[in-house]
C-alpha positions in Angstrom: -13.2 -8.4 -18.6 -11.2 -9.1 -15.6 -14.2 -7.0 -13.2 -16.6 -9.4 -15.1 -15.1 -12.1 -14.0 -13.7 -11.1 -10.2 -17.9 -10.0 -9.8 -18.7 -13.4 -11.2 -16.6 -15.3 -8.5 -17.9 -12.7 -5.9 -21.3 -13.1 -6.3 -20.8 -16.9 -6.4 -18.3 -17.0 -3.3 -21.4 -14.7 -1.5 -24.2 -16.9 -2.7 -22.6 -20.4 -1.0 -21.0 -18.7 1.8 -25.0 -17.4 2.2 -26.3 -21.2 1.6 -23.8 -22.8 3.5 -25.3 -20.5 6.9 -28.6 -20.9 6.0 -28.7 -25.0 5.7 -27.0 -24.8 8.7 -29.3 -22.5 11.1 -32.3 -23.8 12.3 -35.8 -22.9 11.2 -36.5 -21.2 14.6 -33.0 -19.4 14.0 -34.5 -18.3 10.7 -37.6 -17.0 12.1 -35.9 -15.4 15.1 -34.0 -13.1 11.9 -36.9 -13.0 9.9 -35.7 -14.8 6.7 -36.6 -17.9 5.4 -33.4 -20.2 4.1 -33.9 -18.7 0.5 -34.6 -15.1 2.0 -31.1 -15.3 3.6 -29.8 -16.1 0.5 -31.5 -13.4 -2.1 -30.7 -11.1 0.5 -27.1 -11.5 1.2 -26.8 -11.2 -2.9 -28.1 -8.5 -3.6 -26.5 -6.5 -1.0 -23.1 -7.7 -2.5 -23.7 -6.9 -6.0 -25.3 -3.3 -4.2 -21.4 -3.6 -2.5 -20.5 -3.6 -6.2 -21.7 -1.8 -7.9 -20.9 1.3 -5.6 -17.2 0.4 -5.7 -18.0 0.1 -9.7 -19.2 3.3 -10.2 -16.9 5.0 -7.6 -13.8 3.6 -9.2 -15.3 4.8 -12.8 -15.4 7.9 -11.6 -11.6 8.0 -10.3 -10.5 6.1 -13.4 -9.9 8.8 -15.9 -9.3 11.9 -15.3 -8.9 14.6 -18.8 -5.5 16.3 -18.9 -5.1 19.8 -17.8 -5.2 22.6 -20.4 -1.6 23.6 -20.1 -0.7 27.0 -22.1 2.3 28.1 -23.5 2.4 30.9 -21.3 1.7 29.6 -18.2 4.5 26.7 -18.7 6.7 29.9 -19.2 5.9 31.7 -16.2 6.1 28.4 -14.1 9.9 27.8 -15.9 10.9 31.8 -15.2 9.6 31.5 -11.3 11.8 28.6 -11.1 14.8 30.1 -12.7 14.2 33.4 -10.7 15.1 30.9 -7.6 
C-alpha cells in the first residue's frame, strides 16, 4: 500500500514538475525539442513510471529470498570444523 501510494505522489510530483516547464518554454523552444506542451508532458510520465517499474520489479526480485536447505549433517560438520579449531 505504501509503494501505491509513494508511485501515486511520484507520478503526480513528475507530471507538474513536467507542466510547470512546459507552460513556461516557448512554442519555438518546444519545436526546437520536438514536443508539443502536452508531448513534454506524456513523455516525461511515462518515462517515470518506466523508472518504476524497473526499480519495482528489481526490488521484487531482491525481496524474498527462500531459506537454504540446511541438513543435519552439514550443521554437524560445520560445528566439528569449528571445534577442531
Amino acid at each position: 500500500m505504501l509503494r501505491a501510494i509513494y508511485r501515486a505522489i511520484v507520478i503526480g510530483r513528475t507530471r507538474s514538475a513536467a507542466i510547470y516547464v512546459a507552460n513556461n518554454l516557448s512554442e519555438r523552444e518546444l519545436n526546437d525539442i520536438g514536443h508539443s506542451k502536452w508531448t513534454l508532458v506524456e513523455k516525461s510520465v511515462e518515462a517515470t513510471i518506466k523508472d518504476l517499474d524497473a526499480a519495482e520489479k528489481l526490488s521484487d526480485q531482491k525481496a524474498i529470498q527462500p531459506a537454504p536447505a540446511y541438513s543435519l549433517a552439514g550443521i554437524w560438520a560445520a560445528y566439528m570444523r569449528k571445534a577442531a579449531i
